[in-house]
Structures are given as structure tokens and as C-alpha cells.
PyMOL CGO cylinders between C-alpha atoms (Angstrom):
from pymol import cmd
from pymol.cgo import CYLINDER

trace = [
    CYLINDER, -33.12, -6.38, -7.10, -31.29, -5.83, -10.11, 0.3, 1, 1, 1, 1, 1, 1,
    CYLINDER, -31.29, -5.83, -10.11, -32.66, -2.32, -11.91, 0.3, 1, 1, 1, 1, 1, 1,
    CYLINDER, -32.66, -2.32, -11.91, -32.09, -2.34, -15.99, 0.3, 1, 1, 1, 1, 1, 1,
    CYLINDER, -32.09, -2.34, -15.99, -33.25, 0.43, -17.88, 0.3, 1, 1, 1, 1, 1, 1,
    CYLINDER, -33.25, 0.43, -17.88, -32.61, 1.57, -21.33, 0.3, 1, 1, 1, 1, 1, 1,
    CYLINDER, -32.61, 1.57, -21.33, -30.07, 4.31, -21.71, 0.3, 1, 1, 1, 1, 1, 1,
    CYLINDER, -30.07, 4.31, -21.71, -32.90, 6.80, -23.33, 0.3, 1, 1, 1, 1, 1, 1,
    CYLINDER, -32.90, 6.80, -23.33, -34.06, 6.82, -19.28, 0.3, 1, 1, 1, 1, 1, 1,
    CYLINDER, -34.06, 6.82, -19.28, -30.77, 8.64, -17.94, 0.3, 1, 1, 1, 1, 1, 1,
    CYLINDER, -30.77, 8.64, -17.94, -32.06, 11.27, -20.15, 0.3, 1, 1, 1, 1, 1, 1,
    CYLINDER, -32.06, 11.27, -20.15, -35.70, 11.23, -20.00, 0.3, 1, 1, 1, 1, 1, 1,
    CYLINDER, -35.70, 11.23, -20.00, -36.36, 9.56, -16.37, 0.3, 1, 1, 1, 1, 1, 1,
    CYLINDER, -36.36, 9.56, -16.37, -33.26, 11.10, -14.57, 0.3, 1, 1, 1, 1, 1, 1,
    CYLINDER, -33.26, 11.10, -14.57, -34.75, 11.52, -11.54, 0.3, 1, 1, 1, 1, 1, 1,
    CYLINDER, -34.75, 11.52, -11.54, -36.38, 7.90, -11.56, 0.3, 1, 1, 1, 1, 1, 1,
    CYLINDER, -36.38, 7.90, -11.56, -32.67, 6.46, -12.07, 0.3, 1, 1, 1, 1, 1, 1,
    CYLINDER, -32.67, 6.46, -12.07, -31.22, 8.71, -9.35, 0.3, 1, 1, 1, 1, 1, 1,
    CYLINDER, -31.22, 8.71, -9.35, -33.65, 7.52, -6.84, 0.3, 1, 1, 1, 1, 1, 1,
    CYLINDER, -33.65, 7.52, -6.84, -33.21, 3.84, -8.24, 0.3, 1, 1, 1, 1, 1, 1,
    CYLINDER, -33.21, 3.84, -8.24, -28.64, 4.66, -7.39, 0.3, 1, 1, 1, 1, 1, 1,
    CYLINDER, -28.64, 4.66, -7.39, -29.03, 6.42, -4.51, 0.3, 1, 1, 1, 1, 1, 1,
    CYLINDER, -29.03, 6.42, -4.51, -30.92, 3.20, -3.27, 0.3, 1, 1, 1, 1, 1, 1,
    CYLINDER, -30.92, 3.20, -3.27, -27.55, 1.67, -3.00, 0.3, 1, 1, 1, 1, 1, 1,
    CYLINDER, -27.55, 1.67, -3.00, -28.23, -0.38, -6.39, 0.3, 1, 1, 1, 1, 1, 1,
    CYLINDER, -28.23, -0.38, -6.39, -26.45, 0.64, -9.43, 0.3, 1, 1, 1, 1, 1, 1,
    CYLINDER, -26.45, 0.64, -9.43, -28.69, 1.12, -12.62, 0.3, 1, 1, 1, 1, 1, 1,
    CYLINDER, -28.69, 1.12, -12.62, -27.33, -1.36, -15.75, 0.3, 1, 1, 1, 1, 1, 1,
    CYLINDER, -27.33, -1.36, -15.75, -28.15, 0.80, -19.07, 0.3, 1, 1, 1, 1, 1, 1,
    CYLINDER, -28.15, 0.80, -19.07, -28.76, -0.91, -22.27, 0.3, 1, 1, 1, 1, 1, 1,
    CYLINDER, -28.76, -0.91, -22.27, -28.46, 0.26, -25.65, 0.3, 1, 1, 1, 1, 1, 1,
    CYLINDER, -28.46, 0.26, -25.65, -30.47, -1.66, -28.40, 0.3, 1, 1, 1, 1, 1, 1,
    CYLINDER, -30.47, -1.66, -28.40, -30.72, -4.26, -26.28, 0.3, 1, 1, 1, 1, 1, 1,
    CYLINDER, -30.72, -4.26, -26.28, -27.33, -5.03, -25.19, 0.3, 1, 1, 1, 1, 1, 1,
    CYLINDER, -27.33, -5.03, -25.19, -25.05, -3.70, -22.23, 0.3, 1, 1, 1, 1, 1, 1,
    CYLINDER, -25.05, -3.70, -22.23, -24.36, 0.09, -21.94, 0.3, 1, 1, 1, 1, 1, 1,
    CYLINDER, -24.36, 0.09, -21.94, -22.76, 1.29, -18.44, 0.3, 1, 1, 1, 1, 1, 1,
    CYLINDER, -22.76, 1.29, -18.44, -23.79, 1.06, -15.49, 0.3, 1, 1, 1, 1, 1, 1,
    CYLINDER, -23.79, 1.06, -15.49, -24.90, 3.60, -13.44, 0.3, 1, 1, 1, 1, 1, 1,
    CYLINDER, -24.90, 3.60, -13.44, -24.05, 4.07, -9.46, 0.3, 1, 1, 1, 1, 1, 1,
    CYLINDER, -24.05, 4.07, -9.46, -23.87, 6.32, -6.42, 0.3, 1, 1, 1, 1, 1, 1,
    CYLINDER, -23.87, 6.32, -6.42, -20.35, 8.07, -5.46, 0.3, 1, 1, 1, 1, 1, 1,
    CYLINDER, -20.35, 8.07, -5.46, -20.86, 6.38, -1.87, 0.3, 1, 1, 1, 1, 1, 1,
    CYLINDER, -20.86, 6.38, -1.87, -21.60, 2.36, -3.66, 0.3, 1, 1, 1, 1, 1, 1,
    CYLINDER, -21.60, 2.36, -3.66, -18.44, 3.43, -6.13, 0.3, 1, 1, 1, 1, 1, 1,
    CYLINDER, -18.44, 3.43, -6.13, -16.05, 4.38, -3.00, 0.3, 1, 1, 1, 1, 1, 1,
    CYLINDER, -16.05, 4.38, -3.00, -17.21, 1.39, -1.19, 0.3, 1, 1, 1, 1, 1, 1,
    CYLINDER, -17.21, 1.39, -1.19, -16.25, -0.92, -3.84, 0.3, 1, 1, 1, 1, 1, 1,
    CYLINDER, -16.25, -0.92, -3.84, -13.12, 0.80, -4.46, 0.3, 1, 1, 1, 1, 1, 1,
    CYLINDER, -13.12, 0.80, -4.46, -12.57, 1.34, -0.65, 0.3, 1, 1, 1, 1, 1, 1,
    CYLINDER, -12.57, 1.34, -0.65, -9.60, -0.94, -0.75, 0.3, 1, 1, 1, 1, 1, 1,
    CYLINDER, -9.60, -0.94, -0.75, -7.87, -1.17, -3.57, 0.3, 1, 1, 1, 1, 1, 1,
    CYLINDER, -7.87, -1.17, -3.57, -6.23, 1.92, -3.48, 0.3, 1, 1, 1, 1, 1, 1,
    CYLINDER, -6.23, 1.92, -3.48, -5.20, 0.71, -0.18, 0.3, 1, 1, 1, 1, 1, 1,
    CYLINDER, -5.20, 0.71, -0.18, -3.69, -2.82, -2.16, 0.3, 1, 1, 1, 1, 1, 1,
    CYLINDER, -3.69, -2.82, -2.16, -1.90, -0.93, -4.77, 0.3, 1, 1, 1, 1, 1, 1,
    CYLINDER, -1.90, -0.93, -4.77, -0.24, 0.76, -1.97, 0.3, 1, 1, 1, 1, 1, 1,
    CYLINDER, -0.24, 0.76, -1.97, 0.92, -2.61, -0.27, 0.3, 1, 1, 1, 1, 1, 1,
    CYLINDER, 0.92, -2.61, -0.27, 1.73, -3.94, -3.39, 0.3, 1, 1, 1, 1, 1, 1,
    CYLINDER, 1.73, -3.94, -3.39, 4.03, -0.83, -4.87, 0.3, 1, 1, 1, 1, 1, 1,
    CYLINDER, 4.03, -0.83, -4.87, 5.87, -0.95, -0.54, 0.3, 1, 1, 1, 1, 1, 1,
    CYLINDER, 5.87, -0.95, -0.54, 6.16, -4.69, -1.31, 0.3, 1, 1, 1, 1, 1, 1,
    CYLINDER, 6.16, -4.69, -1.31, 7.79, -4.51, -4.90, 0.3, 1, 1, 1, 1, 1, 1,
    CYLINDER, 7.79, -4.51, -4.90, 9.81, -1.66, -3.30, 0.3, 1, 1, 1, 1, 1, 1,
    CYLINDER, 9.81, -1.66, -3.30, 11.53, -3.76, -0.50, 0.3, 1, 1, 1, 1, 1, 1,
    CYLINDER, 11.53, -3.76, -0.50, 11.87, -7.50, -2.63, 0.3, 1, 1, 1, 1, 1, 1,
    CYLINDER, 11.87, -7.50, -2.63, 13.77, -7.72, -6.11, 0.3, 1, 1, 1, 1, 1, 1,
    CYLINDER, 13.77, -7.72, -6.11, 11.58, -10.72, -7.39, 0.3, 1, 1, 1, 1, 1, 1,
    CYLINDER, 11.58, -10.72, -7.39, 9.43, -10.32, -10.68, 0.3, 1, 1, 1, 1, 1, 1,
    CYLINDER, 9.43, -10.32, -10.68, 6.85, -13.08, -11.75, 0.3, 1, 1, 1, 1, 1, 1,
    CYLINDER, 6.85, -13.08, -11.75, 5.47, -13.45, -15.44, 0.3, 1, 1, 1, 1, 1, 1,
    CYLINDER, 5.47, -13.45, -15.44, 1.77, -13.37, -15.70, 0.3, 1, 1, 1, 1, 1, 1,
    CYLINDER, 1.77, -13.37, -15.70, 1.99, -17.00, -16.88, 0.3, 1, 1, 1, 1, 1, 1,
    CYLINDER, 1.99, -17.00, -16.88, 4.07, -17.81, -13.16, 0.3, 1, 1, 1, 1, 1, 1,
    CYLINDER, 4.07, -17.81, -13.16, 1.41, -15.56, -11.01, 0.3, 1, 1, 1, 1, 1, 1,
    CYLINDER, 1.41, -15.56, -11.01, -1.86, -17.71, -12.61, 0.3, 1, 1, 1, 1, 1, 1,
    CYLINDER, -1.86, -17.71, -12.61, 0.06, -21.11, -12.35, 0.3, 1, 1, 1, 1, 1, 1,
    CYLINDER, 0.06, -21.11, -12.35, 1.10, -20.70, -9.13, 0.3, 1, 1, 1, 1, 1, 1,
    CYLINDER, 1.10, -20.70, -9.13, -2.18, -19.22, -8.10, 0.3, 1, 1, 1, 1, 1, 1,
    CYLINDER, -2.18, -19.22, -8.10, -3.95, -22.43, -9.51, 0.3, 1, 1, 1, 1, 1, 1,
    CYLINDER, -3.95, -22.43, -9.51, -1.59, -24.79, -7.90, 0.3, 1, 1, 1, 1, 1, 1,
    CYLINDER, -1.59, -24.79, -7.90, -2.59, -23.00, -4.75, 0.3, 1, 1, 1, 1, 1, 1,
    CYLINDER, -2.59, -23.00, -4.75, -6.30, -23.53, -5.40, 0.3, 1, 1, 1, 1, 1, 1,
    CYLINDER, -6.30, -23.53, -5.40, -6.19, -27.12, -6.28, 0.3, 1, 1, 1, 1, 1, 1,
    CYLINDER, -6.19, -27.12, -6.28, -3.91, -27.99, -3.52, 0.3, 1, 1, 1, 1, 1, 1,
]
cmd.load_cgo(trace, "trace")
């Protein structure tokens, strides 16, 4: 279940919000309404950036070993070429 809370609550109702993250949810803050930050556990926030160190990585090797540079305009039409294949 998504939690929102206003961003007055990290304040007031810290403890409230920290059981809410350490749930395994993250907490969406709003300000006046609209979209703060959102608010999550270390453990959620290293599984959901588990592997992209881990990509980067791959990605610098790979750039390392092969001399060929795309445009951003070549990566997105070749990627949608690949999807509507």
C-alpha cells in the first residue's frame, strides 16, 4: 500500500514514518499538496540500487575494450527498432 504523508510528519510523526520505511515501503512526502521526496529504508535503497553499480561496471569494462561511440539519438532509435521488431 502506497503510504503519503505530508512533509510536516517527518518532523512531527518521525517515529510513525520510520515504522511506515522500515516496513519495506518508502514514505512519498508532499509539500502543499504536491510531491516532496520520498522517504525509504537503507536496506529498500541498496536493493534497488543492488545492480547498477554492478552495470556501470560492465558498461565502463565494455567501453574500455570496443572503440565504438553511439549518439543518444542512435542508442533510442536503435533501441526502438529493437522493440517494434
Amino acid at each position: 500500500m502506497i503510504t503519503i504523508r505530508p512533509v510536516s510528519d517527518l518532523r512531527n510523526k518521525f517515529t510513525d514514518i520510520e515504522t511506515a520505511v522500515n516496513g519495506g515501503e518508502p514514505v512519498f512526502l508532499t509539500k502543499n499538496g504536491y510531491g516532496s521526496m520520498v522517504v525509504m529504508s537503507i536496506d529498500a535503497y541498496s536493493r534497488m540500487t543492488r545492480n547498477v553499480e554492478q552495470a556501470l561496471d560492465e558498461a565502463d569494462e565494455y567501453a574500455s575494450k570496443h572503440s565504438e561511440r553511439m549518439t543518444h539519438d542512435e542508442v533510442f532509435s536503435k533501441l526502438r527498432s529493437q522493440i517494434n521488431e
